[in-house]
N, C-alpha and C positions, 0 to 999 in steps of 0.2 A: 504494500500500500504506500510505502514512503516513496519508493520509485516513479510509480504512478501518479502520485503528488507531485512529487519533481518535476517529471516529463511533463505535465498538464501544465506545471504554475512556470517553467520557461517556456511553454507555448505560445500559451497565453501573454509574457511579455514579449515576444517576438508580434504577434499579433498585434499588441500595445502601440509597439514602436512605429508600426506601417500605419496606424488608423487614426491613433490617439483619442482613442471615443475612451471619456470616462467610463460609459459601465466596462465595456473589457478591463480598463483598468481597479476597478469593482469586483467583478471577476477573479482576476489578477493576486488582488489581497484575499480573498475566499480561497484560493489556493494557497498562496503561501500557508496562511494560517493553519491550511490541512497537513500542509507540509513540515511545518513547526511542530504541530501537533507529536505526527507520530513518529518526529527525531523527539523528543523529548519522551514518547512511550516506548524509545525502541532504548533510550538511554536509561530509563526506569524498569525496563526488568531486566539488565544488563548490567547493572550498578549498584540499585539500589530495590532488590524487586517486589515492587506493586507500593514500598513508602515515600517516594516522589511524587508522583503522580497520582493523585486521589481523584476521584470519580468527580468532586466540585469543578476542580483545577480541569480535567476535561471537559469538563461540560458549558465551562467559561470559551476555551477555545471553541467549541461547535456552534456557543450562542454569537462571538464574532463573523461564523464561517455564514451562518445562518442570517443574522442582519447586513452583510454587506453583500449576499447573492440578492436579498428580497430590494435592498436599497439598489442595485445595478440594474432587476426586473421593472421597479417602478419609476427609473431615473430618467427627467427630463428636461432638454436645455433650458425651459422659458421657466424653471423653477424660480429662478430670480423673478420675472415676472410676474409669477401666481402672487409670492408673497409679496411685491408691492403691490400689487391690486388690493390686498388683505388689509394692509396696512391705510390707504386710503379708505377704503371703504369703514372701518373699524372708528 
């Protein structure tokens, strides 16, 4: 799985590089963070196994993995827009 991470989240910055569209780059850190993830599970049962890495501490990295794929799904250039409109109307 940490391979698979890898390979996706330099894809994914290659892809970055040609487009420059924020959500790939949204994307981008939802990978890494997969990637982070399971170097740090793969160093926790290798070093210190299963008391590094507690089920919290996991679950922190998926709620990152998790808010920045749904933030890149609903991400849109005239956000700036929406919320000045908000702000006048308010």
């Amino acid at each position: 799985m940490f391979f698979l991470a890898l390979a996706i989240f330099i894809i994914s910055l290659f892809a970055y590089s040609k487009s420059k569209s924020r959500r790939i780059l949204l994307v981008s850190l939802a990978f890494f963070l997969f990637t982070v993830k399971w170097l740090v599970k793969i160093l926790d049962i290798f070093y210190s196994p299963g008391r590094f890495l507690s089920d919290s501490s996991e679950n922190l990295f998926e709620l990152g993995i998790m808010v920045s794929l749904l933030v890149a799904l609903f991400y849109r250039k005239s956000w700036k827009k929406v919320f000045a409109n908000e702000e006048r109307s308010g």
